[in-house]
N, C-alpha and C positions, 0 to 999 in steps of 0.2 A: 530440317535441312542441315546437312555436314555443313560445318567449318573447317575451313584449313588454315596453315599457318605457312606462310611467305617466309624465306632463311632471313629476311631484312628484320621481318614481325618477330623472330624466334628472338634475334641477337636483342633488337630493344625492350623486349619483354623483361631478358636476362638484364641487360644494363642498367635498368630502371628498377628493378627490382618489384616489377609487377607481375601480379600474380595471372597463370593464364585465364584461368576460370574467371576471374572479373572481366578479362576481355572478351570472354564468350556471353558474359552478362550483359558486356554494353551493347554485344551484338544482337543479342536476343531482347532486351528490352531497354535500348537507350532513352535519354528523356527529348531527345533530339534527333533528326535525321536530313542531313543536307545531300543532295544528288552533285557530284562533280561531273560525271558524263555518263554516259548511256550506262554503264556496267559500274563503274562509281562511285562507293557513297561514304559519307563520312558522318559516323554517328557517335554522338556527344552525351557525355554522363557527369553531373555535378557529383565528385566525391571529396570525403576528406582523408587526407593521407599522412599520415606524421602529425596530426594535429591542425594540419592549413587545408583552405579550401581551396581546391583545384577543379579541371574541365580535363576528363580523359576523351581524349581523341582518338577513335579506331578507324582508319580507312582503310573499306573492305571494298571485291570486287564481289556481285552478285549475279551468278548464272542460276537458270532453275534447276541443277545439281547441288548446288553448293556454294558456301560464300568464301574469299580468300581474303584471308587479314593480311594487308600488304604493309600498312605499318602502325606502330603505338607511340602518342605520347601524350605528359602532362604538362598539362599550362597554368600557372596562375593568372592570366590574361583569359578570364571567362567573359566580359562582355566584348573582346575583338571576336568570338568564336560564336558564342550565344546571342 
C-alpha cells in the first residue's frame, strides 16, 4: 500500500529531525496500533533516539489506496501512550 505524506507530517519529520523511512517503518510494522476513528489510526514504535528511550507516534489516515501520515512525534511519556 502507498504512503503519503501530509505538508503537517513533511514539516515535523524536518523539525524533529526524523528520519522518513523510520516513519514508513512504524507504519509498516508498528509494535502498536490504536484506531482514533473510522479512517484513523495511531500506530506506536518503542525506539531509542540520542541514546534515550522514547514512543514514536505516527497518525495516519488508511483508505484501501493508500495510507496518509498526517502527523509525527516523540514522547518520553511511553506508558500515557502504550
Amino acid at each position: 500500500m502507498d504512503v503519503i505524506f501530509s505538508s503537517h507530517a513533511r514539516y515535523q519529520i524536518n523539525e524533529r529531525n526524523i528520519s522518513s523511512q523510520v516513519v514508513l517503518d512504524v507504519v509498516a510494522k508498528p509494535d502498536k496500533v490504536k484506531t482514533q476513528s473510522n479512517l484513523r489510526k495511531q500506530a506506536l514504535k518503542k525506539i531509542t533516539y540520542h541514546n534515550k528511550k522514547y514512543l514514536l507516534v505516527v497518525i495516519y489516515e488508511e483508505t484501501k489506496n493508500y495510507q496518509k501520515v498526517i502527523t509525527v512525534f516523540l514522547t518520553s511519556k511511553i506508558k500515557k501512550y502504550f
